[in-house]
C-alpha positions as CSV (number, residue, x, y, z in Angstrom):
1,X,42.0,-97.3,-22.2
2,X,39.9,-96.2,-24.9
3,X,39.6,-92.9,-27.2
4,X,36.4,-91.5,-27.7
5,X,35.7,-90.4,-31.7
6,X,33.5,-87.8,-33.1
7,X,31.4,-89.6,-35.7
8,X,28.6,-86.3,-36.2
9,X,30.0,-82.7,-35.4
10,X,27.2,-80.4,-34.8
11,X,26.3,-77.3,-37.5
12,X,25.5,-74.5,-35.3
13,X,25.8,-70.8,-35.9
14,X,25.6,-70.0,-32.1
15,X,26.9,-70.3,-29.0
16,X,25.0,-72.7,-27.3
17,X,23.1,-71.6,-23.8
18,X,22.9,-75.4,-22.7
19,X,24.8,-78.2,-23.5
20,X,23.1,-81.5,-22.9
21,X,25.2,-84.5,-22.6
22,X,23.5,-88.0,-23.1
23,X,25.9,-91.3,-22.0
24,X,23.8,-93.9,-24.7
25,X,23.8,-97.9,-23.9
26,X,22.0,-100.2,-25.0
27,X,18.9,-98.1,-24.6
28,X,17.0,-98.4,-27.7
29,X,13.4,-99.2,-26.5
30,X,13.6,-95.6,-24.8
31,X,15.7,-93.9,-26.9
32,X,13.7,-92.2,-29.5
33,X,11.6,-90.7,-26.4
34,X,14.7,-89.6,-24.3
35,X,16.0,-87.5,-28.1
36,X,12.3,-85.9,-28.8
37,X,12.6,-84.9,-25.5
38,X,15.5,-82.5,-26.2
39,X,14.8,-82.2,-29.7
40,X,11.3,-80.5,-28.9
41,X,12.6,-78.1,-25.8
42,X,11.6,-74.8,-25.9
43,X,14.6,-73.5,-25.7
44,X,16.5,-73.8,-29.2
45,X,19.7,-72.7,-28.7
46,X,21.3,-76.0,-27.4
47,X,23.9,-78.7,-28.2
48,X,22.8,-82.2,-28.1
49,X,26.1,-84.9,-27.4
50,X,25.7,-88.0,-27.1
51,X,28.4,-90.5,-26.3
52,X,27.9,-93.9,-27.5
53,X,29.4,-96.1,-24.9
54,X,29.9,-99.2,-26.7
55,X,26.2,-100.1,-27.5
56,X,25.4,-103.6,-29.4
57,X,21.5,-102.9,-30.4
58,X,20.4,-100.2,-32.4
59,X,21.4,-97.3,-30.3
60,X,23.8,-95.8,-32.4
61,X,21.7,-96.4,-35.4
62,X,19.1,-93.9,-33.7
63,X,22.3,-91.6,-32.5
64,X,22.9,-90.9,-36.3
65,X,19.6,-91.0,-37.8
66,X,18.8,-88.3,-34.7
67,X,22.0,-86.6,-36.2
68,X,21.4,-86.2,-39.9
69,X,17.9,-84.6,-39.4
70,X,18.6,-81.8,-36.3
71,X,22.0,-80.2,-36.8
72,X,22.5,-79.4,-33.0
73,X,23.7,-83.2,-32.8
74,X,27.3,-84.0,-31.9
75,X,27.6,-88.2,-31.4
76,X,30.6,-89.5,-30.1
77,X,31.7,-93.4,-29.6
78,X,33.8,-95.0,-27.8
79,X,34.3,-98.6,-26.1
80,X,31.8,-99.2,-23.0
81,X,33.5,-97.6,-20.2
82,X,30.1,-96.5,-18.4
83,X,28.2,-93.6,-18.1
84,X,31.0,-91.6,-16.3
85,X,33.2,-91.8,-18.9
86,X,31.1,-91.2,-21.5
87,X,29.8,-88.3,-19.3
88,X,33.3,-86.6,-19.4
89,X,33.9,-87.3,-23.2
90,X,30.7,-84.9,-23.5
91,X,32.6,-82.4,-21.6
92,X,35.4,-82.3,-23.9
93,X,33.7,-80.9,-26.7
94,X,30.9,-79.1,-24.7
95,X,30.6,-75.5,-25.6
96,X,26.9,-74.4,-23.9
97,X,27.1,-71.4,-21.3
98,X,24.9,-74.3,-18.8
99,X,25.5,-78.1,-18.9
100,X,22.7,-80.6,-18.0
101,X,23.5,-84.5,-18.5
102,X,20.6,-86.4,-19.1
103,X,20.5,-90.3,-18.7
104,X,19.1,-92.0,-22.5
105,X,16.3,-93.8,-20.5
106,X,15.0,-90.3,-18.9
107,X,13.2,-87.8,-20.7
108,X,12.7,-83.6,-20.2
109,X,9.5,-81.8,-19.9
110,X,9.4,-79.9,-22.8
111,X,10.2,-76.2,-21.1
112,X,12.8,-77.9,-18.4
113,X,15.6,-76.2,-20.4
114,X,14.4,-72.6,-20.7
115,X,12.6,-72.6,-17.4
116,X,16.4,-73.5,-15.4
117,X,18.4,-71.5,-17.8
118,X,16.1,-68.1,-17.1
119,X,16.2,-68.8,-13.2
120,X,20.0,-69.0,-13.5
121,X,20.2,-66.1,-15.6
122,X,17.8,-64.2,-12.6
123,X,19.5,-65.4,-10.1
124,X,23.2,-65.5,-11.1
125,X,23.1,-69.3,-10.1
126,X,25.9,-71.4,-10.9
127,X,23.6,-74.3,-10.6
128,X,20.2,-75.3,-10.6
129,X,19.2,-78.2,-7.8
130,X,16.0,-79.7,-9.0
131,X,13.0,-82.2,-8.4
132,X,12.5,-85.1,-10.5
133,X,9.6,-87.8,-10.7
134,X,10.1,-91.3,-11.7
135,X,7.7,-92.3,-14.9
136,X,5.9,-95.3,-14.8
137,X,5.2,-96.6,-17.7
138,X,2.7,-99.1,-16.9
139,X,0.2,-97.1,-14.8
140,X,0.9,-93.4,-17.1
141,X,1.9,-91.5,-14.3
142,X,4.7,-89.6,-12.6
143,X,5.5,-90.7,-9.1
144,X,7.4,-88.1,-6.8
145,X,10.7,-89.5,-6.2
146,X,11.6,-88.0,-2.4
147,X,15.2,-89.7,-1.7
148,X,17.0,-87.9,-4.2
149,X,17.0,-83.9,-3.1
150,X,16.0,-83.9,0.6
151,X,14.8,-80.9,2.1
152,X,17.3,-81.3,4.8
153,X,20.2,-80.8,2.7
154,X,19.7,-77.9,1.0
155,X,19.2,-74.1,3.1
156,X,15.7,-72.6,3.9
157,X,15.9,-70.1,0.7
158,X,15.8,-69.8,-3.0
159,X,19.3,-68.8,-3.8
160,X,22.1,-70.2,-1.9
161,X,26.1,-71.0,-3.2
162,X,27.7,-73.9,-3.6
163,X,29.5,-73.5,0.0
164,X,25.8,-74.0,1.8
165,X,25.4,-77.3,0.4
166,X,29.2,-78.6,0.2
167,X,29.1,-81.4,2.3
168,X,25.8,-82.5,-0.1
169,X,26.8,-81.1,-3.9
170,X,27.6,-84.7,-5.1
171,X,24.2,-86.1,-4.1
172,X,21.9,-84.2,-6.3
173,X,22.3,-85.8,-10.0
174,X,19.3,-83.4,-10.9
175,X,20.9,-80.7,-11.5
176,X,21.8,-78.3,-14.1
177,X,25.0,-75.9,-13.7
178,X,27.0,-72.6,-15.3
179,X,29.4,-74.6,-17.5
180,X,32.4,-72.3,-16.5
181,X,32.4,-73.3,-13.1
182,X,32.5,-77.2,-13.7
């Protein structure tokens, strides 16, 4: 067992609309990317937590660095337990309307945020199921990555609950959801 600590406690005047949760190890060489990612979304009114999980580079140098020049930082640390762990750490101090977790070796497009949080707003959603592409670095291009939200799963229209896709709701790690129904 481990306890997680607080190292940087966001500033904000606002209630966040999205919290973004970010398990961090040993990812420096993508870091920096993953951070401007979130840093430089459209949408402003967010929270930013990242959990160190135990890192040994420079990760958690970049966590606070990160965290002393945007104020929508929380960084958190605790032993390496692995992503789920750190994952639920987040959710302890997570205050956003929406959650999305984001993985420290990914990155967003720079209107992801504001482009789900508005459909959910329309649509009532209590989540958001999503495509994602793969990056690859050497060749500079996205690659459509087709195993990870199959058509099949999910029902022939827009809006559907979380009963239509029960069986399947664990599958989809792209996805962004109303925090209050976590």
């Amino acid at each position: 067992e481990t306890e997680a600590h607080i190292i940087y406690q966001n500033n904000i005047d606002f209630v966040p609309k999205v919290s973004v949760i970010i398990p961090v190890y040993n990812v420096e060489q993508y870091l920096r990317e993953c951070l401007d990612s979130v840093v430089n979304q459209t949408l402003k009114e967010i929270e930013i937590i990242c959990v160190d999980d135990g890192s040994t580079d420079s990760s958690l140098e970049i966590l606070k660095e990160y965290a002393v020049k945007d104020n929508r930082f929380t960084i958190i640390t605790q032993d390496n337990l692995h992503a789920g762990v750190a994952r639920n750490a987040g959710l302890m101090v997570a205050k956003g309307e929406f959650l999305s977790f984001l993985d420290a070796d990914d990155f967003f497009e720079k209107d992801m945020l504001k482009m789900l949080y508005l459909k959910s707003e329309e649509t009532k959603a209590e989540i958001c199921v999503f495509e994602i592409d793969k990056y690859d670095n050497e060749a500079k291009k996205y690659i459509k990555q087709d195993w990870l939200l199959k058509p099949e799963q999910l029902p022939k229209k827009d809006v559907f609950s979380a009963d239509d896709i029960s069986k399947y709701i664990y599958n989809f790690s792209c996805s962004f959801f109303r925090f209050d129904c976590a």
